[in-house]
N, C-alpha and C positions, 0 to 999 in steps of 0.2 A: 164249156163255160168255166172261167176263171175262179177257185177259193177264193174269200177275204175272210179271214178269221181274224177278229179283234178280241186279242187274248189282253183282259187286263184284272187289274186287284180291284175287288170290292164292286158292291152294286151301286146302281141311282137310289138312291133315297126318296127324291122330289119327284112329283106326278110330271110337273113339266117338262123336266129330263127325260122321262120314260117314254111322255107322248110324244117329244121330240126325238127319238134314240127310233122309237117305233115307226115315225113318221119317214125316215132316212132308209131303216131296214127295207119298208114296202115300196121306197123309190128305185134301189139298189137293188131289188129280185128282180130286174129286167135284165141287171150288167153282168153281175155274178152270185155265187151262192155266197152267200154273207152265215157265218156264227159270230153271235156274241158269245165268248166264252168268258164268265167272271169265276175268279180262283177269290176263293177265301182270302180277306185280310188278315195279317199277322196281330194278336193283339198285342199294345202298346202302353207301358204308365203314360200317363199325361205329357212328363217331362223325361223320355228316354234318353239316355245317353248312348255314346256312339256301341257301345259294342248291343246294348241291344238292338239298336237300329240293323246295321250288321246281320244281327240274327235273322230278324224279320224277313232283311231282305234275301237271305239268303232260302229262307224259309218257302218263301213264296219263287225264288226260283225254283226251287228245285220242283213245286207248284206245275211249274210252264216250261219246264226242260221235255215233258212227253211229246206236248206240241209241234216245239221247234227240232223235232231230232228225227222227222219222218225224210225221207226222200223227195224231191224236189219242190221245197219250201224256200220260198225268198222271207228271208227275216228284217224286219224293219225296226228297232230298239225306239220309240219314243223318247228323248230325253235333253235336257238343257245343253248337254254338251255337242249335241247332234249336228248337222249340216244344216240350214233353212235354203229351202227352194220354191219357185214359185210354185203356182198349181198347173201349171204346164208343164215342169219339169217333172211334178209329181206321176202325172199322167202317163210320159213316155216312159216312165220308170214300171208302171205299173203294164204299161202298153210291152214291154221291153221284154216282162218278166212271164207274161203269158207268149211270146213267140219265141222265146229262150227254151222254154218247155216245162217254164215252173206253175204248175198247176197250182198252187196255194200261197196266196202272198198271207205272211203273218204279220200285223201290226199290234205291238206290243207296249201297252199303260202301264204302267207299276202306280205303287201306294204315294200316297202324298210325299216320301222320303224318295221314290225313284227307282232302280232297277238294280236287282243284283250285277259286279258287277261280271260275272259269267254269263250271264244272259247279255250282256253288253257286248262281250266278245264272241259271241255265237251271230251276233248279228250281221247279215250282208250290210247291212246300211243303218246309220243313227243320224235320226233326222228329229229337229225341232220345231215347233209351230211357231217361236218366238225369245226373243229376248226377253218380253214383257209373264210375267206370272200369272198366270190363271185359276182358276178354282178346279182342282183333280177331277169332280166329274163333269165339269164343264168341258175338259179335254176330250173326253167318247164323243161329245157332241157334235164340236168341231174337227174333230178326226173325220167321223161317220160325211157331214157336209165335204171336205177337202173330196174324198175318195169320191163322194157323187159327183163334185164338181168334175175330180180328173174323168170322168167315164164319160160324163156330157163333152169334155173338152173332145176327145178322143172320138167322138160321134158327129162334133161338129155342132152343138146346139149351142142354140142362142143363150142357154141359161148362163155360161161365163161371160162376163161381157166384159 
């Protein structure tokens, strides 16, 4: 059975994130072993400027560089600048990367500011959920949903439709 480790910065805060995050996790323990892994957020002034942003971000990779530095891990960088694909192409990707022989697909969230960008460059694939902006942990949410979908898609259930 295939990893999914969703490595990202910071927790949910809101109950409804959490019962929805929780809700996803106990759909996805039939497809693969799923962690949520959350890495400490960088602290921030109100209004940082770019070099402490920088810092942060650098901060929190080197956070998530133990993760992505194992042996056959498919690294997926969440980020604006990323590819968007549908949820079928999501699938074969994911379909693609367990008969390749990568046992652990890593999908990776960074902080409201985004990803270091070395952890960008480590990435097999940077992919985005949208042109449109979201609320940062409204993004686990919709990650966690996308990745059921691709598994449904992949089994052939009616839940994509």
């Amino acid at each position: 059975m295939i990893r999914i480790n969703i490595i990202c910065v910071g927790k949910l805060k809101e109950k409804y994130l959490r019962d929805a995050s929780a809700e996803y996790e106990k759909r996805l323990s039939g497809f693969c072993k799923l962690s949520i892994i959350e890495l400490s957020e960088s602290k921030l002034p109100s209004e940082p400027n770019d070099k402490e942003i920088q810092k942060a971000l650098h901060s929190e990779g080197e956070a998530m560089m133990p993760y992505l530095d194992t042996n056959n891990c498919y690294n997926i960088a969440m980020c604006i600048e990323g590819q968007q694909m549908p949820s079928e192409k999501l699938s074969k990707t994911i379909e693609q990367c367990s008969v390749q022989g990568s046992g652990t697909i890593n999908l990776i969230i960074g902080s409201s500011f985004g990803i270091a960008d070395e952890i960008k460059q480590k990435a097999d694939l940077r992919l985005s959920m949208s042109e449109m902006t979201f609320p940062h942990q409204l993004a686990r949410i919709m990650l966690l949903e996308q990745v059921y979908r691709a598994f449904q898609i992949s089994v052939g259930s009616r839940y994509h439709k």
